[in-house]
C-alpha positions as CSV (number, residue, x, y, z in Angstrom):
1,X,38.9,-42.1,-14.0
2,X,35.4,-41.2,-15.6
3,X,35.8,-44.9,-17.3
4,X,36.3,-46.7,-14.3
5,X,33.1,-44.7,-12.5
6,X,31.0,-45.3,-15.4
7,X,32.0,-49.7,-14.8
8,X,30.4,-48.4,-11.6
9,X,27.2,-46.7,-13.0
10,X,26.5,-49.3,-14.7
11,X,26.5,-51.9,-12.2
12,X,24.2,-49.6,-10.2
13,X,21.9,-49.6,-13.1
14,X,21.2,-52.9,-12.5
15,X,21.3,-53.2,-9.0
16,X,20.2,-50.7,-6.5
17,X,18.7,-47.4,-7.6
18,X,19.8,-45.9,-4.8
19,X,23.4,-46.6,-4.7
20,X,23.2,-45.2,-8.5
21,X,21.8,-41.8,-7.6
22,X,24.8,-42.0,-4.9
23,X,27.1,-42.4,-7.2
24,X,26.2,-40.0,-9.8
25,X,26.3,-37.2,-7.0
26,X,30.0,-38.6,-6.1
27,X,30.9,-37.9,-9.5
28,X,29.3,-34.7,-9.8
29,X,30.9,-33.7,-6.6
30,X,33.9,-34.7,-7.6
31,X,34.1,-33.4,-11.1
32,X,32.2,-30.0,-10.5
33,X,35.4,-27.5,-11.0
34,X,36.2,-29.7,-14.4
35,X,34.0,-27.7,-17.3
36,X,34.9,-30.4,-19.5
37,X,33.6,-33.3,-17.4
38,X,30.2,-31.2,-16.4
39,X,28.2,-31.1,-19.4
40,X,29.1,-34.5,-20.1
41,X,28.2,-35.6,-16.4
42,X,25.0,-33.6,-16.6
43,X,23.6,-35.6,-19.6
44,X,24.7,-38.6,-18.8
45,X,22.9,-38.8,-15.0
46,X,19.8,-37.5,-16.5
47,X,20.0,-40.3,-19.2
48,X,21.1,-43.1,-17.3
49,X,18.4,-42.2,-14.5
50,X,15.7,-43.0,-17.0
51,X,17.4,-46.3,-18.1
52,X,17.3,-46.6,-14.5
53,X,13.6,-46.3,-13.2
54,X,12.8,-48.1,-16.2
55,X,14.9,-51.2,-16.0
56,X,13.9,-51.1,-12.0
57,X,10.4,-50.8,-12.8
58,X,10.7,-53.6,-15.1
59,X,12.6,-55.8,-12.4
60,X,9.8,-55.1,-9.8
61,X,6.6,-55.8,-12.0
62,X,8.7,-58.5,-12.8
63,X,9.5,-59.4,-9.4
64,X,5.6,-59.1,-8.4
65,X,4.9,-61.6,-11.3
66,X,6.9,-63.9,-10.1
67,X,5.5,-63.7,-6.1
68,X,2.3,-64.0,-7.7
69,X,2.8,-67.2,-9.7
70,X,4.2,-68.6,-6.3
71,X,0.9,-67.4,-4.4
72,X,-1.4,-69.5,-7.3
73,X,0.2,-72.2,-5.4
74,X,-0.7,-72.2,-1.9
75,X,-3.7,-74.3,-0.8
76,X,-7.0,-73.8,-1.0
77,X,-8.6,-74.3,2.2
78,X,-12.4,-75.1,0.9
79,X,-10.7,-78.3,-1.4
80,X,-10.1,-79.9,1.8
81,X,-13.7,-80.5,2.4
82,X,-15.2,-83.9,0.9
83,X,-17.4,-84.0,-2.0
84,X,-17.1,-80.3,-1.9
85,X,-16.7,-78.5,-5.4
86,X,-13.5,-78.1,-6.2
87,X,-12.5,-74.4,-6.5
88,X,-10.3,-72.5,-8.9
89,X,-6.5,-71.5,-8.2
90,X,-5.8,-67.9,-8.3
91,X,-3.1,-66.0,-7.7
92,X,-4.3,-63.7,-4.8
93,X,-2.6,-64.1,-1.5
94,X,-6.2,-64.5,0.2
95,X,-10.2,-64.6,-1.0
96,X,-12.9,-65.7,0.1
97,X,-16.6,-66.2,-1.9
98,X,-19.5,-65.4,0.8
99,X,-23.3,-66.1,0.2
100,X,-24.8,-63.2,1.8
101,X,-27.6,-64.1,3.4
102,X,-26.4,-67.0,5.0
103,X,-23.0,-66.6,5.4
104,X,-22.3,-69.6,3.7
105,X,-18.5,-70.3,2.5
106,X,-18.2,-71.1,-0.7
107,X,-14.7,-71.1,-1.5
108,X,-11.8,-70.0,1.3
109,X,-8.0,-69.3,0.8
110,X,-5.8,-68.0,3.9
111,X,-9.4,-66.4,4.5
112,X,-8.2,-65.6,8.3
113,X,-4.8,-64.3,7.5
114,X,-3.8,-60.8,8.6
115,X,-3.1,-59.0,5.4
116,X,-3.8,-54.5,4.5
117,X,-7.2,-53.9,3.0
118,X,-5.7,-50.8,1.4
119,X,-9.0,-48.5,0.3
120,X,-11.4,-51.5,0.8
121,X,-11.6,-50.3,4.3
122,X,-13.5,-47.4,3.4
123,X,-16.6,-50.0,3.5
124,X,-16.7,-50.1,6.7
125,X,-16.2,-45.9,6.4
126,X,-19.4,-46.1,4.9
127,X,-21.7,-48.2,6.9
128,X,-21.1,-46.5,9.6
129,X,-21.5,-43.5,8.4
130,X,-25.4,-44.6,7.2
131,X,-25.6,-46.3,10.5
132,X,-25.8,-43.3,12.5
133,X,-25.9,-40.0,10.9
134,X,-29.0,-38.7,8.0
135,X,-28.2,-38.4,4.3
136,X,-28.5,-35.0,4.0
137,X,-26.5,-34.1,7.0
138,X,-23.8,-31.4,6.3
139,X,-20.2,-32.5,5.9
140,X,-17.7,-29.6,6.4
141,X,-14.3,-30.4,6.1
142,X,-11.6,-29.3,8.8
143,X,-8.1,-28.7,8.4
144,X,-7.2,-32.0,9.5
145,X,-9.6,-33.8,7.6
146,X,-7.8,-32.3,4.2
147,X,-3.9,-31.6,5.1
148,X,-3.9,-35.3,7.6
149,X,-3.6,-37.5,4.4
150,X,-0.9,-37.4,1.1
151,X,-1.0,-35.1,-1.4
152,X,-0.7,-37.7,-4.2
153,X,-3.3,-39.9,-2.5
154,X,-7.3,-40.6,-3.6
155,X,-8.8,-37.0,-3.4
156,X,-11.1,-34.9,-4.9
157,X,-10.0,-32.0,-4.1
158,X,-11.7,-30.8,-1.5
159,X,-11.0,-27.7,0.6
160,X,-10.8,-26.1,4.5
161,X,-14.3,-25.2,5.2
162,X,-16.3,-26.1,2.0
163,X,-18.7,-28.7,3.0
164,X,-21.0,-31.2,0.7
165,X,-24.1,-33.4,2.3
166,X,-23.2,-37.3,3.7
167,X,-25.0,-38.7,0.5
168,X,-22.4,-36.6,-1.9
169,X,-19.5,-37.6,0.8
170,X,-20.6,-41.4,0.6
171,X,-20.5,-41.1,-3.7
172,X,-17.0,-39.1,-3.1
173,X,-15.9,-42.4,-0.9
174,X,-17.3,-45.3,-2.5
175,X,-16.7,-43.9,-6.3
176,X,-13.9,-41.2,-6.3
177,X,-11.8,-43.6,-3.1
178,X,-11.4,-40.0,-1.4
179,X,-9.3,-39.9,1.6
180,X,-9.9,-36.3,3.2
181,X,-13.9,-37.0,2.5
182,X,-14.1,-40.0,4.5
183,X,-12.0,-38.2,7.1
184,X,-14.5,-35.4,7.2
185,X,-17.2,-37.9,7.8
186,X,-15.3,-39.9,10.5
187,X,-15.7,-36.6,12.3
188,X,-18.9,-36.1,11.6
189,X,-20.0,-39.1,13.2
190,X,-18.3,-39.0,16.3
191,X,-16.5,-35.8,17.3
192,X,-12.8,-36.5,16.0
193,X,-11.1,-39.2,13.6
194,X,-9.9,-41.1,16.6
195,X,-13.0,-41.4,18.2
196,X,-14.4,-42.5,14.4
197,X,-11.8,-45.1,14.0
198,X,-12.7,-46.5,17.7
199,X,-16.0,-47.1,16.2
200,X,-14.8,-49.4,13.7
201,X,-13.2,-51.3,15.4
202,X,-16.0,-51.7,18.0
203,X,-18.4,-52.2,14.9
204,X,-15.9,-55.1,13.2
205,X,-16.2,-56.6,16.9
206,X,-19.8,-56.6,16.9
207,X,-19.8,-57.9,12.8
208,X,-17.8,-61.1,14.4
209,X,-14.4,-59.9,12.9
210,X,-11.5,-61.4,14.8
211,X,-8.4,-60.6,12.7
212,X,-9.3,-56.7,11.9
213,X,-7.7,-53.6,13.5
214,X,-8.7,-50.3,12.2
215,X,-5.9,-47.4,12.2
216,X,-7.5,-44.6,10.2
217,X,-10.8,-43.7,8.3
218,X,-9.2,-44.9,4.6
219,X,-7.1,-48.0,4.4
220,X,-3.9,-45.8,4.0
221,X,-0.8,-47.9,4.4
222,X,-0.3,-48.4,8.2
223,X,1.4,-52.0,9.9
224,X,-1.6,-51.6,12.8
225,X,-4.4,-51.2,9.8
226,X,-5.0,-55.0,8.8
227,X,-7.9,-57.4,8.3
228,X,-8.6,-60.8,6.6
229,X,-10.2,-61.7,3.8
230,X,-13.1,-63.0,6.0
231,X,-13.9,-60.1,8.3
232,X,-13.7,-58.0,4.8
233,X,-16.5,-60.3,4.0
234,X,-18.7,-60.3,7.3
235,X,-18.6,-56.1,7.1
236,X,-19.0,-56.4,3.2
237,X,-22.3,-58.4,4.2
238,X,-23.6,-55.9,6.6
239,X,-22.9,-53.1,3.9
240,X,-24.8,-54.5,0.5
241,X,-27.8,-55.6,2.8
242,X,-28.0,-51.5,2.8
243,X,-30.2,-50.6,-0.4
244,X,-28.4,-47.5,-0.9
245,X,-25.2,-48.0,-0.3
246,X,-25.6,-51.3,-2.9
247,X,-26.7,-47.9,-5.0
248,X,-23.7,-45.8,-3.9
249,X,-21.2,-49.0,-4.3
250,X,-22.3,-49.8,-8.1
251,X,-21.9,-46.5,-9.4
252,X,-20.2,-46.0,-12.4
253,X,-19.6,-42.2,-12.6
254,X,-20.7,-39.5,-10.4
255,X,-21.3,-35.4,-10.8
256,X,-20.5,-33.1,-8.6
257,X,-22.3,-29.8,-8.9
258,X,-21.4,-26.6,-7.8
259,X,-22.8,-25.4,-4.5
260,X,-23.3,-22.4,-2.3
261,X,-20.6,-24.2,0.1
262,X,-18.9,-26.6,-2.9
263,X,-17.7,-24.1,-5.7
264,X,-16.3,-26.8,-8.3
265,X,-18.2,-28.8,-11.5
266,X,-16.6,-32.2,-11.6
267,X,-17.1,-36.1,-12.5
268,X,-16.1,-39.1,-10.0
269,X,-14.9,-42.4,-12.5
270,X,-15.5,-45.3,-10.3
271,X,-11.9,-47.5,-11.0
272,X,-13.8,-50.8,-10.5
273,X,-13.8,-52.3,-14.0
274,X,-16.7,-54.5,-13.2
275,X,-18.8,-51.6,-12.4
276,X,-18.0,-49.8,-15.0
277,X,-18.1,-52.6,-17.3
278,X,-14.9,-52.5,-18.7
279,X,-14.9,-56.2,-17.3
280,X,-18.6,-57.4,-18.2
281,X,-20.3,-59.6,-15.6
282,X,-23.8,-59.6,-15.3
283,X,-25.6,-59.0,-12.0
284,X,-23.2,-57.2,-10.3
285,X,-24.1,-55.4,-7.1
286,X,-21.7,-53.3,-6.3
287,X,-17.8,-53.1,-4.5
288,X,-14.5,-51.4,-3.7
289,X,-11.2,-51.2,-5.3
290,X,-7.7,-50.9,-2.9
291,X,-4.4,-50.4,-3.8
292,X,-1.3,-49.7,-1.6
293,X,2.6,-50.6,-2.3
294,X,2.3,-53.4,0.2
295,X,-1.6,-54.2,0.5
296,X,-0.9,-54.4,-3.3
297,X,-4.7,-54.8,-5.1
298,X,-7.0,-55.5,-3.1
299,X,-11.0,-55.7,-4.3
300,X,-14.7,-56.7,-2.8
301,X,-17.3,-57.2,-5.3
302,X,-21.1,-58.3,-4.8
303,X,-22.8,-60.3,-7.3
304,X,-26.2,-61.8,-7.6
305,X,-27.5,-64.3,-9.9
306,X,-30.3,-67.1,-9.5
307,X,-31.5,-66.1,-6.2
308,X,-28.4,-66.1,-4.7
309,X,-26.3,-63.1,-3.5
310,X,-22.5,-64.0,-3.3
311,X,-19.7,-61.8,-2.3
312,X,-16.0,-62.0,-3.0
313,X,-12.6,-60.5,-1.3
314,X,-9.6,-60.5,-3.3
315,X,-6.8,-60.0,-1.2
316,X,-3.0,-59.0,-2.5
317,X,-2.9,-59.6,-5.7
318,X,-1.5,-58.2,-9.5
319,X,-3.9,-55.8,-11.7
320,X,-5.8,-57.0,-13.6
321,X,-5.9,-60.0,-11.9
322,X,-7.8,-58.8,-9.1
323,X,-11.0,-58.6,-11.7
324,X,-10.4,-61.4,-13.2
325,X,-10.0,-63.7,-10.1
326,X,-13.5,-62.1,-9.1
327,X,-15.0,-63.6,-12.2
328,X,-13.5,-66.6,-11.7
329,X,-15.0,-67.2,-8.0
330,X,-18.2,-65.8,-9.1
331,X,-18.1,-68.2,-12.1
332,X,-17.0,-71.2,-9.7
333,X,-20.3,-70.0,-7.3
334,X,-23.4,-69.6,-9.3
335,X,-22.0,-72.8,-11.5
336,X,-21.8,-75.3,-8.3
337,X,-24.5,-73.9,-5.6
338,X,-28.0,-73.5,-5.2
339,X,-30.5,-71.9,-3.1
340,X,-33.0,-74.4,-0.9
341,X,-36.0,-73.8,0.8
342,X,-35.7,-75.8,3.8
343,X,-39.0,-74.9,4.8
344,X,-40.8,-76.9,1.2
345,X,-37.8,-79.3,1.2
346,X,-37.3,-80.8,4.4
347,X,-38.8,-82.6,7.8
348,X,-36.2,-85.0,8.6
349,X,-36.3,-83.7,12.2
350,X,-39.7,-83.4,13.1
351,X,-40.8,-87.2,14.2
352,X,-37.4,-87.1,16.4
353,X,-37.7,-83.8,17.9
354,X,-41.4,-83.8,19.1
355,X,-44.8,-85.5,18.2
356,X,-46.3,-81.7,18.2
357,X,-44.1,-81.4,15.0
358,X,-46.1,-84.1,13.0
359,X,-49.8,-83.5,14.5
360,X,-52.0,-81.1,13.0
361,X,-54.0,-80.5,17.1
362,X,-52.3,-80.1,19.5
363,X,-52.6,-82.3,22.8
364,X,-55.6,-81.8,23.8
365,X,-57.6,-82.1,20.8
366,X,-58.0,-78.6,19.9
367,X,-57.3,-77.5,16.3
368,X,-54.5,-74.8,17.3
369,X,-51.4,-73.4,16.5
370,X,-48.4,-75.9,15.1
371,X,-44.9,-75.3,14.9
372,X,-43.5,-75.4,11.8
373,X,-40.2,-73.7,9.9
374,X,-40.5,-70.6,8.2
375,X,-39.2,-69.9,4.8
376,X,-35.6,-70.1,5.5
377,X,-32.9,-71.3,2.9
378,X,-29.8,-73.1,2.8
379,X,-27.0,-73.4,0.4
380,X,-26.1,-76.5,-0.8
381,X,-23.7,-78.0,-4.0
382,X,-25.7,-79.3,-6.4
383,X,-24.1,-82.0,-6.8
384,X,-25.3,-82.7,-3.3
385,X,-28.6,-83.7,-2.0
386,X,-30.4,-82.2,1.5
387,X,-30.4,-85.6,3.1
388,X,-26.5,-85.7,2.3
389,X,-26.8,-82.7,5.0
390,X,-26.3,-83.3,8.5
391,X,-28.7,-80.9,11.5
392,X,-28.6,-79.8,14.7
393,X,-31.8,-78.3,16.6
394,X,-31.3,-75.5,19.1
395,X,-33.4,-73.1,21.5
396,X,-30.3,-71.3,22.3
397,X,-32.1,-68.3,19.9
398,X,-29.8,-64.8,19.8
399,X,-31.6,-61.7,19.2
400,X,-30.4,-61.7,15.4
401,X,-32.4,-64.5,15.1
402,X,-35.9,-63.2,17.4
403,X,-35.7,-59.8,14.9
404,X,-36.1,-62.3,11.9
405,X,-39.2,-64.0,13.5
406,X,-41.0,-62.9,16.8
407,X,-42.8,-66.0,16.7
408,X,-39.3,-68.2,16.6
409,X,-39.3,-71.0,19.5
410,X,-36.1,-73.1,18.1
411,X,-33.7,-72.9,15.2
412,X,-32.2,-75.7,12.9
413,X,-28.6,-75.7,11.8
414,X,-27.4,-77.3,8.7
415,X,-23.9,-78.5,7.5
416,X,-22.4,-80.6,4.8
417,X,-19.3,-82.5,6.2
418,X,-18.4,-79.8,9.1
419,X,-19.8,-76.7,6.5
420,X,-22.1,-74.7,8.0
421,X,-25.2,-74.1,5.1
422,X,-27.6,-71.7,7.2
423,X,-30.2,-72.1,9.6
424,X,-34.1,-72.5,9.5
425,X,-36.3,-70.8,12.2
426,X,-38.6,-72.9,14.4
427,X,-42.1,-71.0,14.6
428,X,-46.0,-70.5,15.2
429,X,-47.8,-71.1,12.7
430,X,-51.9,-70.2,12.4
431,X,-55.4,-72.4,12.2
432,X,-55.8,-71.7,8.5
433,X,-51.7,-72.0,7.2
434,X,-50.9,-68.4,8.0
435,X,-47.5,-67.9,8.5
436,X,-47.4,-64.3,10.0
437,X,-46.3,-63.0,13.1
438,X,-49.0,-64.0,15.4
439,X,-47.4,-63.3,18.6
440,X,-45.8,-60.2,18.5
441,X,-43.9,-60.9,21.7
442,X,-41.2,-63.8,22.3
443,X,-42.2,-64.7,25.6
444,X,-40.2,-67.4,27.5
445,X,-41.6,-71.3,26.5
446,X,-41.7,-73.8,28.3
447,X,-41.1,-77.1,25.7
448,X,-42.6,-80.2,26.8
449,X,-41.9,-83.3,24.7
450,X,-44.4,-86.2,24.5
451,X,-42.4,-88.9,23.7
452,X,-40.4,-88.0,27.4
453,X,-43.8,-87.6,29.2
454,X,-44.7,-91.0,28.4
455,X,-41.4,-92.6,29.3
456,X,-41.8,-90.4,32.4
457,X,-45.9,-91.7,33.6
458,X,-45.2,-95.1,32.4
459,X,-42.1,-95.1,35.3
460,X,-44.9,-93.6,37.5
461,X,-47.6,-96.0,36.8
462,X,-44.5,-98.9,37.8
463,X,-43.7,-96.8,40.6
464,X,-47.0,-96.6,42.2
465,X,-47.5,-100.5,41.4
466,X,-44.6,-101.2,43.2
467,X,-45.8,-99.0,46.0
468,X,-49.4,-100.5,46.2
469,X,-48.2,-103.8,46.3
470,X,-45.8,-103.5,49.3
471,X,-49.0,-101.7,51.4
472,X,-50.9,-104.8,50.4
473,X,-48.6,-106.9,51.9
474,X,-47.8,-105.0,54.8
475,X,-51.7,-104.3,55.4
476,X,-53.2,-105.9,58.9
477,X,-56.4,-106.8,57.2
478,X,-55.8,-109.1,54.7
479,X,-56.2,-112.6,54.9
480,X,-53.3,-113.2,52.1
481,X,-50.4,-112.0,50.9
482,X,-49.7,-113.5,47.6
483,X,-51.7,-115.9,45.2
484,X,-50.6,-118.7,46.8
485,X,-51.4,-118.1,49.7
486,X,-54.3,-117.3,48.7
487,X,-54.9,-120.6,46.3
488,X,-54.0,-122.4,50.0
489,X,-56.2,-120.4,52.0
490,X,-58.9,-121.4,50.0
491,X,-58.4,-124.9,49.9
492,X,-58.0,-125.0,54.3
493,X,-61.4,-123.4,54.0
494,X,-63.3,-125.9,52.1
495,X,-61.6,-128.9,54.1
496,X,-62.7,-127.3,57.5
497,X,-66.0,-126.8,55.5
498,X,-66.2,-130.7,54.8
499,X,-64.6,-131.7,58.1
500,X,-67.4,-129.7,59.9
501,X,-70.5,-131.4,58.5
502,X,-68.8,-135.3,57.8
503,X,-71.0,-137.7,59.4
């Protein structure tokens, strides 16, 4: 009998951990009066459960492996676009490499799918948390801030009541990934966790996120807690244009010291290998590590290198290949794209838009005030020239674009084959080439355009012609009413002339 069960443990070994454990119990059950069988059972389930969780651990990393090798092979999105650089394939389920300040996208796989940001949420955590409350504000922690999240989750250690200041609870988030510390500051900021997590959501809106719902302050694992790889991006942008929190995200290792409300000596080890440098790249900015059974690894990393600021999301992938996909993509940007200044570089437009754009007076004569763009940059392949690029002029300005430039009267969009590159702000510019703010005020313009007021006289001048020439005939007092009538009149007159004085 004990034979024929163990057949059965065996197969459970290599099936289903859980109908092992089952059976081990059955047999333990059933055997528990037989003193002989006990000791024997006893050391064999304790034996054959190690076997177990190692041989299952093995078949799931193996398993993992083998979902990841199928993800290297789903399409990259960015490759589809002509004369475009082509990008690396990696094994992460989603990723995206952003230029910063323009928003540029450099390279895009499933970059819109719905997939857990895991711990990478607490980003968001963060800027909001600098967005409306002062760094040394007072972060006390409730009893729902420290018992509402695991036990074996990211934590350090915090207890009921203790409290630290924002700028130690935004180095406890962004370097030690702890869960009760960003609940404590979710509640600082607005009341409750709830409200806290209504913000983000609000805020993602207002970022242009579109595939982001927040569920809680920390990325726990949570089907209604999802973004994409591009939203990840767009908040990722809003946070490293924050000097301090690029500070707080690129920090290595962190010390806590004891406090009159914080009792507890301690060191934070950031577990981002390319902050710490455990994976060297140079120019690194900052970012936030993730990891959840099903989000799986999840990372966002800012870089910057030759004037250019890039930032990558790696979505659901293997350690350590989250790293070493972000090396690749960085790698792949700085290698293939460049930094223009459309302002030095370019004035394609101006002869087509308005003769104001190509006259140093305006109008009247006057030496004045000329529009012209201000430094504004694009990013383009280098394998690419600007007049490859394709633009589109616009006075449709949005207040992102009026709190760049006051003085901003039109905006220039560039693409490359359907990409957008960035825009270039239309301005004032001074008598003697300054390029400051002279009118502190947008006020509403009215845009007139020579070439149109031309066209639109010169239809007046044949307007009027017309006009004039139908009162002329129509007029009582003329003796004519066309040149040949006029040739004829003539000529009756001199004939009655020489009829009257003939002989």
């Amino acid at each position: 009998m004990l034979l024929a069960n163990s057949r059965f443990v065996y197969f459970c070994l290599y099936t289903n951990k859980k109908q092992y454990f089952d059976t081990m119990r059955h047999l333990l059950t059933h055997y528990r009066k037989k003193t002989k069988y006990k000791a024997l059972l006893s050391t064999l389930f304790f034996s054959i459960a190690s076997l177990s969780l190692s041989f299952t651990s093995l078949a799931e990393t193996t398993d993992y492996q083998t979902q990841a090798l199928e993800r290297k092979e789903l399409p990259i999105q960015s490759n589809e676009t002509a004369n475009w650089p082509e990008g690396p394939e990696i094994s992460a389920q989603a990723a995206i490499l952003m230029e910063a300040e323009t928003g540029t996208i450099l390279y895009a796989k499933n970059i819109h799918e719905e997939l857990y940001p895991a711990s990478t949420t607490k980003i968001m955590t963060c800027l909001l948390a600098v967005e409306n409350s002062s760094l040394g504000d007072a972060i006390t922690f409730s009893n729902e801030a420290v018992f509402s999240v695991p036990k074996d989750g990211s934590s350090i250690g915090m207890d009921v009541g203790e409290s630290i200041t924002l700028e130690q609870a935004l180095y406890g988030i962004m370097v030690g990934s702890a869960n009760e510390v960003a609940n404590a500051v979710a509640e600082h900021v607005s009341g409750s966790i709830d409200d806290f997590v209504k913000l983000m959501n609000k805020r993602a809106t207002e970022l242009g996120c579109t595939n982001t719902h927040f569920n809680n302050t920390n990325g726990l694992q949570d089907s209604e807690h999802y973004t994409s790889a591009y939203d990840l991006a767009l908040i990722a942008k809003a946070f490293f244009s924050n000097d301090f929190l690029c500070k707080v995200g690129n920090t290595p290792k962190y010390h806590f010291t004891p406090t009159n409300t914080q009792p507890d000596d301690f060191y934070l080890k950031n577990k981002h290998k390319l902050i710490t440098g455990e994976v060297k790249y140079e120019g690194i900015v900052g970012g936030k590590t993730g990891y959840t059974d099903l989000a799986r690894e999840t990372l966002v990393t800012c870089a910057e290198d030759d004037g250019m600021k890039l930032i990558c999301v790696i979505l659901k992938e293997e350690s350590p290949a989250q790293f070493t996909d972000t090396v690749t993509l960085f790698n792949y940007g700085f290698n293939n794209f460049e930094k223009i200044n459309v302002a030095e570089a370019d004035n394609r437009y101006m002869p087509n838009d308005s003769l104001f754009f190509e006259s140093e007076h305006d109008v009247f004569g006057k030496s004045g005030s000329i529009l012209k763009l201000h430094d504004s940059n694009i990013i383009l392949p280098k394998t690419a020239k600007l007049s490859d690029t394709d633009y589109e002029v616009s006075y449709d300005l949005s207040n992102d674009d009026l709190s760049k430039s006051s003085t901003a009267l039109a905006k220039i969009s560039y693409s490359f084959n359907d990409v957008p590159l960035g825009i270039a702000l239309l301005g004032y510019e001074g008598q003697s080439g300054d390029t400051s703010d002279e009118l502190p005020v947008h006020t509403p313009v009215t845009y007139i355009n020579v070439k149109y007021l031309l066209i639109i006289a010169a239809a007046i001048v044949v307007i009027m012609t017309i006009v004039g020439s139908i009162s002329t005939k129509s007029g009582p007092s003329r003796k004519y009413y066309s040149k040949s009538d006029k040739i004829r009149y003539k000529r009756r007159k001199r004939e009655f002339k020489k009829s009257k004085f003939k002989p």
